[in-house]
C-alpha positions in Angstrom: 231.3 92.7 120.8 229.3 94.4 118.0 227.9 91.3 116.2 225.2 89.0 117.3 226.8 85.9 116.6 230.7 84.5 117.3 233.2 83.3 115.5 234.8 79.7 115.1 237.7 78.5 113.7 237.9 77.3 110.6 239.8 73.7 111.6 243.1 74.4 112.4 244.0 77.7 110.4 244.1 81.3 111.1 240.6 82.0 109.9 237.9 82.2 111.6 234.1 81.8 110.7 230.9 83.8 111.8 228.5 81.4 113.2 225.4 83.2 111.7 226.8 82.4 108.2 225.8 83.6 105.3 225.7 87.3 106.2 223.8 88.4 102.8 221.8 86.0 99.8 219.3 88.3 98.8 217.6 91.2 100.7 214.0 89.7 99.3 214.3 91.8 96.3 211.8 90.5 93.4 214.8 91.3 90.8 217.4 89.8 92.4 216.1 86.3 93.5 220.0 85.2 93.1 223.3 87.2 93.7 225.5 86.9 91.2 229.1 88.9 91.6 230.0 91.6 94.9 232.4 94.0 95.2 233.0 95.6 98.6 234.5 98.8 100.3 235.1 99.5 103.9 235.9 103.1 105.1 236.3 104.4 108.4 233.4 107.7 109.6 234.0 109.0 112.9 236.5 106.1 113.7 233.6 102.9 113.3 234.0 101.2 109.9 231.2 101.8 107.4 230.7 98.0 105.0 229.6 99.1 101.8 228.2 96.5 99.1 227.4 95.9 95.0 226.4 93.2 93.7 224.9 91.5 90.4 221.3 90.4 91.2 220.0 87.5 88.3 216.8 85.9 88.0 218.5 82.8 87.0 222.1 81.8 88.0 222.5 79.9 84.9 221.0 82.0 82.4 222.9 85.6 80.8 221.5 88.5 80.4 218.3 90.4 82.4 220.1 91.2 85.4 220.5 94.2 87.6 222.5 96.0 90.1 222.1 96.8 93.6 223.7 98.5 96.6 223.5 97.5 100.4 225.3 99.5 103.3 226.3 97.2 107.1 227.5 99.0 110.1 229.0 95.9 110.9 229.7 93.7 107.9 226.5 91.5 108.9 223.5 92.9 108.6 223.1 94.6 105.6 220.4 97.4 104.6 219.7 97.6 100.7 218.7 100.4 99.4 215.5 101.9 98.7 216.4 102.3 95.2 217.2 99.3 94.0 217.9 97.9 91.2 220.5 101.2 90.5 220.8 99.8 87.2 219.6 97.0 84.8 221.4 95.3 82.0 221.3 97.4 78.6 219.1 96.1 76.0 220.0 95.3 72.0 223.2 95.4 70.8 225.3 96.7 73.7 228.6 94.9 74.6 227.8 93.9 77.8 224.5 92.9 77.9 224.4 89.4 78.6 226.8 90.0 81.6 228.5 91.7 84.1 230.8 90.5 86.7 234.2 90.5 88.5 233.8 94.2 89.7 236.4 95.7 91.7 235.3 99.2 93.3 237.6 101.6 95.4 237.2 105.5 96.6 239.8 107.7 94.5 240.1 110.3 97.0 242.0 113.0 94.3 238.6 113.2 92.1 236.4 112.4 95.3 234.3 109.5 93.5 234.3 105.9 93.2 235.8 104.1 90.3 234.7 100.6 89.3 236.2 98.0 86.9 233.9 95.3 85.8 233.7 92.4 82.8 231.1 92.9 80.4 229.9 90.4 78.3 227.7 90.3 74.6 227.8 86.5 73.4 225.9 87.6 70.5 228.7 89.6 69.1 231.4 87.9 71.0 232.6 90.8 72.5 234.5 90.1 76.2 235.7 93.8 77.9 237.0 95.6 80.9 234.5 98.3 81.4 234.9 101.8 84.1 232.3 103.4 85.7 232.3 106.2 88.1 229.8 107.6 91.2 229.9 110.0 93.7 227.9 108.4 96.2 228.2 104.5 95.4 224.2 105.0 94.0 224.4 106.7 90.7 227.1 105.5 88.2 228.3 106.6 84.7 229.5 104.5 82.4 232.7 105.9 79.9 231.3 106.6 76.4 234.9 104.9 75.5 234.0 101.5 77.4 235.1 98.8 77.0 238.0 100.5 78.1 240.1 97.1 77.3 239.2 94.5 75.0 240.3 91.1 76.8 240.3 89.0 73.6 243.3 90.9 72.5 246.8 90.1 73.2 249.9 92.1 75.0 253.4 90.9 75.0 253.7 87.1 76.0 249.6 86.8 77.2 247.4 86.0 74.4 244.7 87.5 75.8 242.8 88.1 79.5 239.6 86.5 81.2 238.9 89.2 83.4 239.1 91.5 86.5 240.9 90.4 89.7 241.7 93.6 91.3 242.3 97.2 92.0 243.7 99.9 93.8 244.9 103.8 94.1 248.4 103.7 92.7 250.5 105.9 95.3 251.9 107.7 92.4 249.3 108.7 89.8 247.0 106.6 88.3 245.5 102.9 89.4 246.8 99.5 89.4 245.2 96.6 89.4 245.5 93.0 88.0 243.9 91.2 85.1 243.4 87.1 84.9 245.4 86.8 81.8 246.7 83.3 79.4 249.7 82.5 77.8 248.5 79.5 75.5 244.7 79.1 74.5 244.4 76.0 76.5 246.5 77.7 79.3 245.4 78.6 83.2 243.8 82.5 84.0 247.1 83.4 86.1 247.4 87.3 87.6 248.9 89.7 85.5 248.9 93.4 86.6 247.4 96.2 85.2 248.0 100.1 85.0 245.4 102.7 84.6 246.9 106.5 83.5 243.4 107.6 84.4 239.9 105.9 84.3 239.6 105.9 80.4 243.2 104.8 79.6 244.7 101.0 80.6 247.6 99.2 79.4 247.2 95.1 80.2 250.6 94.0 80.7 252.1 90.7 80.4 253.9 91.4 83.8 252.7 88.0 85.8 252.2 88.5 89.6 250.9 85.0 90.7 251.1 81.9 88.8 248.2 79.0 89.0 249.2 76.1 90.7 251.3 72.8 89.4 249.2 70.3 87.2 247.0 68.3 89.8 246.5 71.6 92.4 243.6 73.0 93.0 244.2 76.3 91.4 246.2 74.4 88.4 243.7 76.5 86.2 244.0 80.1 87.2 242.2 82.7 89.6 238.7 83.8 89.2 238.7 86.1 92.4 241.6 88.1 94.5 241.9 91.0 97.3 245.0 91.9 99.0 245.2 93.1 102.1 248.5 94.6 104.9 248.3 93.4 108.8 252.0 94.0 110.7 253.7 94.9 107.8 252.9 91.3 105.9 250.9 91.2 102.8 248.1 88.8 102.5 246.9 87.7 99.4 243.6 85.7 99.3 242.5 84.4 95.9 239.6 82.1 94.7 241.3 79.3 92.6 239.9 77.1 90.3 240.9 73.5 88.5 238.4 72.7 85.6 236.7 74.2 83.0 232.9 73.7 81.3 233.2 74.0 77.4 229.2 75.8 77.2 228.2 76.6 73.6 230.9 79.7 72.6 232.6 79.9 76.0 234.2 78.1 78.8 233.2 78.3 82.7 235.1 77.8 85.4 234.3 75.3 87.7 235.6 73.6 91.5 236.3 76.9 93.1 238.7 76.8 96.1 240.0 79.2 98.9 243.6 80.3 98.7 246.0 82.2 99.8 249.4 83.9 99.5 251.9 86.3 101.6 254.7 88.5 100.7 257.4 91.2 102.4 256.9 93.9 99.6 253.4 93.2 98.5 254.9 92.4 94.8 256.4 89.2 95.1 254.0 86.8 96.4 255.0 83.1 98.1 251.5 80.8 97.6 250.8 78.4 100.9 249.9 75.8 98.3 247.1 74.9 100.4 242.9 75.3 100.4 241.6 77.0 103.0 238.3 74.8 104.6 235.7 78.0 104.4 233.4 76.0 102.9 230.0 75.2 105.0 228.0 72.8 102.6 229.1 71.6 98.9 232.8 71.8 98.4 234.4 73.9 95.3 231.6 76.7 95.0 233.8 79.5 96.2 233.7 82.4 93.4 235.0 85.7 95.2 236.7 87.2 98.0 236.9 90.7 99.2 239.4 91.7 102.2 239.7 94.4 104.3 242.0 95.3 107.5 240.2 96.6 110.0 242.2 97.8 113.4 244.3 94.0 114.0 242.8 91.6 111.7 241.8 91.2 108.1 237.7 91.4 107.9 237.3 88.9 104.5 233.5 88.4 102.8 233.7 85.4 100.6 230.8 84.6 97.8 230.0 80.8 98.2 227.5 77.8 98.2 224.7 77.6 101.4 222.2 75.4 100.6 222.1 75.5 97.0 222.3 79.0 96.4 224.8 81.6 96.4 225.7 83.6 99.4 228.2 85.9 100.9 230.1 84.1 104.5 231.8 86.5 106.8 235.2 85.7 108.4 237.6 87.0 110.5 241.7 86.1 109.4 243.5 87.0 112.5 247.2 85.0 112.4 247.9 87.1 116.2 244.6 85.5 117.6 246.6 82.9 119.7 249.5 84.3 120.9 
């Protein structure tokens, strides 16, 4: 009732997608002809949700380096208003460790400190330096960066992992701190599973060799590891939805992932997780191009944004996951 387009499921599965797909490419910003990675946040003012977006603007999707950062607000996750001072940021220059490129951000509100925290790979291929950076802002506009960052160096190894490939997720630990989970590796030929992660406070991490989802048996689409995952609650069932992928691209000093798929797994505590084994169909043109997923309940379904393919260039789709829809 508050968007201008429906919804249709998504073949014969609990998702459903909006019709005016994709919600957000670009805003027509010269410095961000292509989006690269998004993070999103959805509170609740006054009882109506608020959509809050950040993304990675490029001027070339294959290409590192010289890109920027930018900030769009939605009343109703589908139109989206960037904002006036755009880019909030562009990629430090010279020597700095992640200047070629940042990515895999996860932002949430820490209510105790009343600001937003935001974990993000960098990347400097020139010094071969791969990190888990923090940044913090009180409005979602203006961020600082920790003098300390990276705050994790993902190229080193804890316990059984040999070392991590980057951010998958984060959230308020109940407790004290944050947790979170990191795309770790067990062998140097091995799959990017889920491993979780625990923050004492923004500038202090510990990577853990504690595994929370494993990648899929040889042949599965996910049989390489996880480049993308948000968790969400709905009727006292977990949902996690992940972006699996099953090959790699050996590039000059680093490997890409490559044939990106939708997945998807549940669980009764929200720390053992059960995978469906399946892809999910959420794909409107080329197949495999799915490269993040953000999810958020919102009153009795799960409200998911997923990054992928229309036309030939990237774009955010909008669906609706809503398992109660037909009873």
């Amino acid at each position: 009732s508050v968007t201008d387009c429906g919804f249709t499921q998504v073949e014969e599965t609990d998702f459903y997608r909006y019709d005016c797909n994709p919600v957000f490419t670009t805003t027509g910003e010269q410095w961000a002809p292509f989006v690269g990675h998004t993070a999103f946040h959805v509170t609740t003012v006054l009882g109506h949700p608020f959509y809050q977006l950040w993304y990675v603007g490029v001027q070339n999707e294959d290409e590192f380096g010289n890109y920027g950062f930018g900030y769009a607000v939605s009343d109703a996750g589908t139109e989206w208003e960037s904002s006036g001072g755009n880019p909030l940021f562009n990629n430090p220059q010279g020597n700095d460790w992640d200047k070629d490129a940042m990515d895999a951000m996860q932002v949430i509100w820490d209510e105790d400190t009343a600001q937003y925290v935001m974990l993000y790979q960098g990347v400097n291929l020139t010094r071969n330096v791969w990190g888990m950076g923090v940044a913090t802002s009180p409005d979602g506009l203006g961020w600082d960066f920790l003098p300390g960052n990276p705050v994790v160096d993902l190229t080193q190894p804890a316990g059984n992992v040999m070392g991590y490939c980057w951010p998958l997720g984060l959230s308020k630990h109940p407790v004290n701190g944050f947790s979170g989970y990191l795309a770790g590796y067990g062998s140097m030929d091995g799959p990017c599973e889920a491993f979780r992660i625990n923050g004492i406070n923004i500038g202090t991490w510990q990577a853990t060799d504690s595994r929370v989802l494993r990648a899929g048996a040889n042949g599965e689409f996910d049989d390489q590891g996880f480049v993308s995952l948000a968790t969400a609650e709905l009727d006292g069932t977990y949902y996690m939805f992940y972006a699996g992928f099953g090959d790699w691209q050996v590039q000059a000093n680093y490997k890409s992932s490559r044939n990106h798929f939708l997945g998807m797994a549940t669980s009764e505590d929200g720390t053992n997780w059960t995978k469906t084994g399946e892809k999910i169909p959420v794909h409107m043109t080329q197949e495999g191009m799915v490269t993040a997923v953000a999810a958020h309940t919102v009153g009795d379904r799960i409200h998911l944004w997923i990054t992928d393919e229309y036309d030939g260039a990237s774009g955010v789709g909008y669906f609706l996951f809503d398992p109660n829809r037909g009873e």
